[in-house]
N, C-alpha and C positions, 0 to 999 in steps of 0.2 A: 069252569069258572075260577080254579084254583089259579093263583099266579104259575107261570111254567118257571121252572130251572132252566138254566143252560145258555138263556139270552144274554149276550154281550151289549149291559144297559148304554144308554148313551142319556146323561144330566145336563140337563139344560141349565142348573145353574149353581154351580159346587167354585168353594174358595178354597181359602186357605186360614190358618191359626193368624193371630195378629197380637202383638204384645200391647198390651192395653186396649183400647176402644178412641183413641184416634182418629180413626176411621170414618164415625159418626158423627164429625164437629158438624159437618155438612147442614147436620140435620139439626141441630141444633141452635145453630145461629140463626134457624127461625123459630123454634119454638117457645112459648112464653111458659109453661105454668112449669111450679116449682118442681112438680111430679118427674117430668121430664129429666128435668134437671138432674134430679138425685139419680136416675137410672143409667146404670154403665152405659146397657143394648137399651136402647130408644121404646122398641116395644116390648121390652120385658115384662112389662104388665097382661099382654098376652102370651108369651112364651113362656112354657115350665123349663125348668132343667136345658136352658142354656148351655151349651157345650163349652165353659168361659177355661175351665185348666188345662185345656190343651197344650202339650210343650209346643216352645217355639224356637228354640236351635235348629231344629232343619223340617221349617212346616210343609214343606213338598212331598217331604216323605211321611208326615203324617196323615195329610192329605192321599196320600197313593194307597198308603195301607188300608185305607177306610174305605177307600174305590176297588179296593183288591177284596177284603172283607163282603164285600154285599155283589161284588159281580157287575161293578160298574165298567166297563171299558172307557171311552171318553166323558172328559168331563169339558164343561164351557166354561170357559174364563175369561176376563177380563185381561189388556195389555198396559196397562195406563200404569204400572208402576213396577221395580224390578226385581220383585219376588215374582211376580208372575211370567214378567220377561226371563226367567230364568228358568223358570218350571218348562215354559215354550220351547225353549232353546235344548235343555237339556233331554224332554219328553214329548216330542214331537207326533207320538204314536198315541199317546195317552190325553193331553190336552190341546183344546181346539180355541181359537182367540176371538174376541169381542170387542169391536170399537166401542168407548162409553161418550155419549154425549151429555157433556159435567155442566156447559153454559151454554143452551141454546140463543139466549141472550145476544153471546159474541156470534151470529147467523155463519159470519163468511170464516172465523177463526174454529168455528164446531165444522163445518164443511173441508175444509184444510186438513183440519185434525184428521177424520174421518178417509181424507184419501191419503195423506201418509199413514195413517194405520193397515189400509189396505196395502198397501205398496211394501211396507215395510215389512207385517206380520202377517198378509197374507188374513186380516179377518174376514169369520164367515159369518159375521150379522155384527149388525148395532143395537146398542141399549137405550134405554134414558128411562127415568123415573122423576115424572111431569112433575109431582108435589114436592118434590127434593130439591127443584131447580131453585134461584133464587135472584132476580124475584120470577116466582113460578110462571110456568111456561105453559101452556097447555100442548093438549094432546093435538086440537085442532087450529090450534094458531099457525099462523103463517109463518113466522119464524122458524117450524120446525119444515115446512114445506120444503127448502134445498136440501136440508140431510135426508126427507124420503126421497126425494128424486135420486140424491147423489146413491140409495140403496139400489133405487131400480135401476142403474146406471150399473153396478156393480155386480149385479142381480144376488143382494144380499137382503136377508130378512131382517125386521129389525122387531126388537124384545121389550116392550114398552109395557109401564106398570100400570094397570086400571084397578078402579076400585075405590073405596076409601080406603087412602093407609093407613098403616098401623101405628108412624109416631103421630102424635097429634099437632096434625100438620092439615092446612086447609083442603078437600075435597075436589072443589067444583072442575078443579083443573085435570082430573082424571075420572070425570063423568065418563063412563058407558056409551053413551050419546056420542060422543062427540068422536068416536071412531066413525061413525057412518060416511059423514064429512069428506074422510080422509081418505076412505075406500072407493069413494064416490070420484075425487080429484085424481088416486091415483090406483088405477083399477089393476097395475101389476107389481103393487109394494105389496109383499108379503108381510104381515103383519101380525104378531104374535104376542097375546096378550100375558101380562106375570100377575103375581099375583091376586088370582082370583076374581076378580071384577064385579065381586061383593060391595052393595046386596044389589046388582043389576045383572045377576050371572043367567036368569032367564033372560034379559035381553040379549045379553052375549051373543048364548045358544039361535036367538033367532037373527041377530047380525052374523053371524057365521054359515047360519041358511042361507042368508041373502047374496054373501060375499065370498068368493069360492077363494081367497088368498088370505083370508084370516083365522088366525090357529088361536088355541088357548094352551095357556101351560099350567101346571102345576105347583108350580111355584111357592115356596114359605106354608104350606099348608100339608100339616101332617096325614096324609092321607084315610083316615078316619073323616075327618072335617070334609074331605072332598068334597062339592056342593051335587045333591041329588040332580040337578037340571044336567051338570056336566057329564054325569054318570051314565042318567038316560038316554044323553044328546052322544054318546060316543059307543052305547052299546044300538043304537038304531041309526042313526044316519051320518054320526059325527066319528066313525073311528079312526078317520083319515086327521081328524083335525085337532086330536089333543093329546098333547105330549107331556110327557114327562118332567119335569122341574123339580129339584129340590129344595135344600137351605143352607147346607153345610159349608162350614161351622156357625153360619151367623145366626143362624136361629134355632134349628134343629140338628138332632145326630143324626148320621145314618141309620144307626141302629134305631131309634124312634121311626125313623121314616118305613125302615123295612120291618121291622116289629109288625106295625100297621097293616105293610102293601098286603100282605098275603089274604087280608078280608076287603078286602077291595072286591066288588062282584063284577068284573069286568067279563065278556064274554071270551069264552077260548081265543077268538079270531083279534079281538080287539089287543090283548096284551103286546105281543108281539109289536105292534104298530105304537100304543103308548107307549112301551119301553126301550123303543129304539128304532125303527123303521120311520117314523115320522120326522125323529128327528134329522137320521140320517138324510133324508131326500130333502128335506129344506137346507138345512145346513150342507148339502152336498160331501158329504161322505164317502157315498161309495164311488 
């Protein structure tokens, strides 16, 4: 039950330092109360101990040490800007690339995007976080239906955020529900939820019964938090289907995150596959 040593992790969703919070206007330019406002990180009203002083002269390599520190091997990243295109380029063995869908909105210019990312970097999945879109998108709108085709075309998975999220930003458009939809229309998109998919993470578990191409990740949740349905859904019938995800730096440190993993009650057989075997075969790895 103990976490094992010696697994070369693979994180499904690790960044990099950023000077200032920039980053976040996204999110911002929808949200109304003042609360928001004042906060650097958006949902720093749930996060403690923000990892905010990290140097930022050369964040690749702070990033690296911290992946080297806990026994990460790859980490997933995003290409959509040139710190990261540099990290690609420079550590080809250590990071693995991510198309982001920023404006579903624009249908045929997020589809575009999406095959010059492929073409160019070579990504092994796509993003989007429905409630961040603007004006939001949902999970099961039609709009997002060419970028899943254009996945299953690629035969890449894509890392989609469910749940309520964390800035206070509207809901309805990352219902639980409304994956069903989409696994229905497209029965060979691989579909991988971030996360959490709180508080509908028992339906999750029972849409991931239903649907043999939909994974969960781990995602922004300090493994303590892990939701009991996930726990019991991956030590009995789900250990093929939930992977690993972290935060770092935007919400969590490593060291919070592995602090934690070690009381994780996961079963012997199960580690192994959450900490890297799962990811690897979806993302194609080996």
């Amino acid at each position: 039950m103990a976490m094992p040593t010696g697994i070369p992790i693979v994180d499904t969703m690790i960044g990099f330092p950023h000077e200032g919070f920039g980053q976040y206007d996204f999110i911002r330019k929808q949200t109304r109360d003042s609360g928001s406002d004042a906060m650097e990180f958006p949902v720093e009203y749930m996060f403690k101990e923000v990892p905010k002083d990290l140097p930022t002269t050369d964040p690749v390599s702070v990033t690296l040490r911290e992946m080297d520190r806990y026994g990460i091997e790859i980490g997933v990243i995003g290409c959509g800007d040139e710190l990261s295109r540099l990290a690609l380029k420079r550590h080809p063995d250590r990071f693995v690339p991510t198309g982001s869908i920023d404006d579903p909105n624009d249908v045929s210019g997020s589809v575009r995007r999406l095959r010059r990312e492929y073409e160019e970097f070579g990504v092994r999945a796509a993003s989007v976080f429905p409630a961040g879109t603007f004006p939001q998108v949902a999970i099961d709108d039609p709009k997002m239906y060419p970028v899943y085709q254009t996945c299953v075309d690629f035969g890449i998975p894509i890392f989609c955020t469910a749940g309520i999220p964390g800035p206070r930003l509207k809901y309805a458009v990352q219902e639980v529900s409304r994956i069903d939809p989409v696994m229905y229309d497209f029965p060979d998109l691989v579909f991988v939820t971030r996360h959490g998919c709180e508080p509908w993470e028992d339906l999750a578990v029972k849409l991931m019964l239903k649907w043999p191409n939909l994974y969960y990740s781990t995602s922004a949740f300090a493994p303590k938090y892990y939701p009991k349905a996930i726990l019991d859904y991956a030590n009995t019938r789900g250990a093929d289907k939930i992977l690993y995800g972290g935060y770092f730096p935007m919400g969590l440190s490593l060291e919070r995150i592995f602090t934690d993993m070690p009381h994780v009650p996961f079963r012997d057989d199960v580690w192994p596959k959450f900490l890297s075997g799962n990811a690897r075969r979806l993302l194609n790895l080996d």
